[in-house]
C-alpha positions in Angstrom: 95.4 46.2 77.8 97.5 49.0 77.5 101.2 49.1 76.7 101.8 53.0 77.2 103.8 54.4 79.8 102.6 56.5 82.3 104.3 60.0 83.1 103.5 61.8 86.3 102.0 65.0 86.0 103.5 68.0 87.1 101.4 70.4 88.6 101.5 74.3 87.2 103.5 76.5 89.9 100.9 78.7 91.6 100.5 82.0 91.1 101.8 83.0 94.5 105.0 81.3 93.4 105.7 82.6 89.5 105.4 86.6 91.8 107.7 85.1 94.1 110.2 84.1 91.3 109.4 87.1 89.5 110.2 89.4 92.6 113.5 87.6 92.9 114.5 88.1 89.5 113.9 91.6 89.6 115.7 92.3 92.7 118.4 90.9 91.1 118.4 93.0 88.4 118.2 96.3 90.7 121.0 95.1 92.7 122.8 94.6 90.0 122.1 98.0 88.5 122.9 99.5 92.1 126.5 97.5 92.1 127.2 98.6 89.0 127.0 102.0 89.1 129.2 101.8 92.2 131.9 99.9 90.9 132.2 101.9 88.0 131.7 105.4 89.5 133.9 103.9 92.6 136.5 103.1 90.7 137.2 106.2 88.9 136.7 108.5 92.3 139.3 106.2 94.3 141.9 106.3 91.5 140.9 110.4 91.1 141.9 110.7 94.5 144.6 108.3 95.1 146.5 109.9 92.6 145.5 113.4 94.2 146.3 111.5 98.4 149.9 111.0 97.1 150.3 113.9 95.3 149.7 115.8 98.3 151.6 113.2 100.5 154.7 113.9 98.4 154.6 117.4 97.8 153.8 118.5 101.3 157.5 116.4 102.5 158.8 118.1 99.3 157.8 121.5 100.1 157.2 121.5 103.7 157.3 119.7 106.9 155.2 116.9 105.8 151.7 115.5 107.1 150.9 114.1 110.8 147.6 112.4 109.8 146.1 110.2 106.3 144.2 112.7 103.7 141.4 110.0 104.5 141.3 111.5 108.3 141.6 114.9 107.0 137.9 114.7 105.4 136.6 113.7 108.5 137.7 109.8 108.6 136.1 109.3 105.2 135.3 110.7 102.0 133.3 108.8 99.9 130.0 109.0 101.8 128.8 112.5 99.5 129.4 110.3 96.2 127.7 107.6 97.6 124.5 109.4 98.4 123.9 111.1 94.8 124.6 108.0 93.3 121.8 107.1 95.8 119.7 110.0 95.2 120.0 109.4 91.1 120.3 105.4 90.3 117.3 104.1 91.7 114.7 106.9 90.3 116.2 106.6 87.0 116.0 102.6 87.0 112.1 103.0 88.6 110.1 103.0 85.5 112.7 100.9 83.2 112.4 98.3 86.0 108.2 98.5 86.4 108.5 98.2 82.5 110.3 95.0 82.4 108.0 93.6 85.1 109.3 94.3 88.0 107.7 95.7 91.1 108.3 98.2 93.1 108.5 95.6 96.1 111.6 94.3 94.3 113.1 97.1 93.5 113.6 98.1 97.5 114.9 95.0 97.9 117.5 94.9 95.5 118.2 98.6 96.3 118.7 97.7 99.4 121.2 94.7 98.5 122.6 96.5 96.1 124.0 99.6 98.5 124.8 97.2 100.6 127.4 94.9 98.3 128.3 98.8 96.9 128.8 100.0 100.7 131.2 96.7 101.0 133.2 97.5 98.5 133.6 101.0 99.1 134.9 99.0 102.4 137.3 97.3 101.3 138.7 100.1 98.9 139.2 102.1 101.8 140.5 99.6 104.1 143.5 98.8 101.2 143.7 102.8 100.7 144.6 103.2 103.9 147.0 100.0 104.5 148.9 101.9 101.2 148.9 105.5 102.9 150.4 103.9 106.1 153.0 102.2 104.1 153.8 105.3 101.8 154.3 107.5 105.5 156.3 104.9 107.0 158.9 105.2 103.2 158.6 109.1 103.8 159.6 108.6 107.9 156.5 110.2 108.5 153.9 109.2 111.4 150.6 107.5 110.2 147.8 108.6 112.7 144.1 108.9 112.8 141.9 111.1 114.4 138.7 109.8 113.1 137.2 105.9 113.4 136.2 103.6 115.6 138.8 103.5 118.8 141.2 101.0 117.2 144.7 101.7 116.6 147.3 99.6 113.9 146.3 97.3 111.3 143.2 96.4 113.5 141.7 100.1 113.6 142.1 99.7 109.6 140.2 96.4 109.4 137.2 97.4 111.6 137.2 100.2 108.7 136.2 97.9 106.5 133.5 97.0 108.1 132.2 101.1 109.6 132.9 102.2 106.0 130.7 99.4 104.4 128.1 100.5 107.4 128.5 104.4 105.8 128.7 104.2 102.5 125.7 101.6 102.4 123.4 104.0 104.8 124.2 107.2 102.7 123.2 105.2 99.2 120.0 104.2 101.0 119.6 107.3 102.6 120.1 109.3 98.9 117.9 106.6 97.6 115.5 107.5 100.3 115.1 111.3 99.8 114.6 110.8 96.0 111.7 108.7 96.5 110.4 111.0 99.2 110.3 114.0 96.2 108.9 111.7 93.7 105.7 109.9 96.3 105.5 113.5 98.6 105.8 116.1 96.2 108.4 119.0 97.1 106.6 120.5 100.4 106.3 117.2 102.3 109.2 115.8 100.4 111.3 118.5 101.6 110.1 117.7 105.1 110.6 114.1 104.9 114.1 114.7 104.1 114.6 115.6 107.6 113.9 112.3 108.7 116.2 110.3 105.8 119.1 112.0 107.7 118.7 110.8 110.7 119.9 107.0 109.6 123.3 109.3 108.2 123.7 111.4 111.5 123.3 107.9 113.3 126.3 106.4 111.1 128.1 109.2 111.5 128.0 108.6 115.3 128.3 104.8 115.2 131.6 105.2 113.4 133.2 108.0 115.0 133.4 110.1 111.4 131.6 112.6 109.4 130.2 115.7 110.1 127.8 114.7 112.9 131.1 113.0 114.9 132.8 116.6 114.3 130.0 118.2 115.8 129.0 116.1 118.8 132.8 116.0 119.3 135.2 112.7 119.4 135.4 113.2 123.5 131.9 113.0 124.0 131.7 109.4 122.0 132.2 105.9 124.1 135.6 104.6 123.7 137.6 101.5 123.8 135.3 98.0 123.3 132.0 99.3 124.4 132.5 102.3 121.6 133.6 99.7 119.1 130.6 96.8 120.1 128.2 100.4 119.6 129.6 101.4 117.2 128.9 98.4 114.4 125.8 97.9 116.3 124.8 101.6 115.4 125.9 101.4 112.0 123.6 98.3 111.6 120.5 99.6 112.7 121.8 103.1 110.4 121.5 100.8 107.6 118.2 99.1 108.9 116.6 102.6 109.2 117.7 104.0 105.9 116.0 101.2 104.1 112.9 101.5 106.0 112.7 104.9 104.8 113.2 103.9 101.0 110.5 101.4 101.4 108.0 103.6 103.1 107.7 106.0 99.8 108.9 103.4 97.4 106.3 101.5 97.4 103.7 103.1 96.8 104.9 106.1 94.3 103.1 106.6 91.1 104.3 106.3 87.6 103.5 109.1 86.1 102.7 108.9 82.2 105.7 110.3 80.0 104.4 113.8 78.5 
């Protein structure tokens, strides 16, 4: 009779699940490569330009009759959408074949693109929401008037909060978006990539819109955009399906682009 104990036996995980596991570990990994970049690169272009916001804020009460709206409003209700996109354009086609390399796929690394631009886009957000809360507070100290042109129909502290969220809406669409056009070149080749570009800028026209900012709101014209709630229920709306688009467009390319051997 035997005397031994019996252990149950674990079954292997399946091969569907170890890609599974291995697909979440690499879109980690790009997101955290994506988040990265963006804190670090943030960081020193919001301190660059705080420094040059309140230089200007200063001088212009110094040596003239001071400002009637935020330098953030000046550039069109926000500025860090341009930085956002080359970051876009440059992270993720540098990180391609280090990422494929380390077992990755090319599956994972849209998604963690993706998730990265979007926890970059939310802290670009939140920078901008604080910027802005200081900037009010520094007028107010000089008797000056804080106003906006630019941004969703919201006046106050409650205009500045629903920045957080348009700005997060931006800066993520315009990473995807830079993402997006880089990927077009590498899978397209420069004639169709050029032409595909056309259609990754429709997500950052649509953004543009949604939040009442950028170049495309200039254009179109503030007047012509919906106002009070229905322009703000549009507007985050809009900015959501920006997003949506922009990585639909990094996915369509992305996942099928060939690795080309190193010469």
């Amino acid at each position: 009779m035997s005397t031994g104990t019996t252990h149950p036996v674990t079954a292997a995980p399946s091969r569907e699940a170890l890609v599974r596991a291995a697909d979440r570990r690499g879109a980690r990994q790009a997101a955290a490569v994506s988040v990265r970049v963006v804190t670090v690169i943030g960081s020193w272009y919001w301190v660059i330009f705080t420094v040059v916001a309140v230089s200007v804020i200063v001088g212009s009460v110094q040596f003239g009759s001071g400002l009637d709206q935020g330098v953030v409003d000046a550039q069109i209700g926000g500025s860090s959408r341009w930085f956002m996109m080359v970051l876009g354009t440059v992270v993720p086609a540098a990180y391609l074949r280090l990422h494929v390399a380390a077992g990755g796929t090319r599956r994972s690394l849209v998604t963690g693109t993706v998730r990265g631009g979007i926890v970059g886009g939310a802290l670009i957000g939140l920078v901008t929401a604080v910027y802005m809360v200081g900037e009010r507070a520094l007028f107010g100290a000089l008797d000056l008037t804080w106003s906006r042109e630019y941004g969703l129909p919201v006046d106050g502290y409650a205009g500045i909060a629903l920045t957080l969220l348009t700005e997060t809406l931006v800066a993520a669409t315009y990473y995807l978006v830079g993402a997006a056009i880089s990927a077009g070149y590498y899978r397209l080749g420069m004639v169709r990539g050029t032409v595909y570009v056309l259609a990754t800028l429709v997500p950052a026209a649509l953004v543009d819109l949604a939040s009442h900012t950028g170049v495309t709101a200039l254009i179109v014209g503030l007047d012509n955009l919906p106002d009070g709630g229905p322009g703000v229920l549009l507007g985050l709306l809009g900015g959501a399906v920006a997003v949506g688009l922009a990585a639909w467009l990094l996915s369509v390319p992305l996942r099928s682009v060939p690795l080309r051997p190193t010469p």
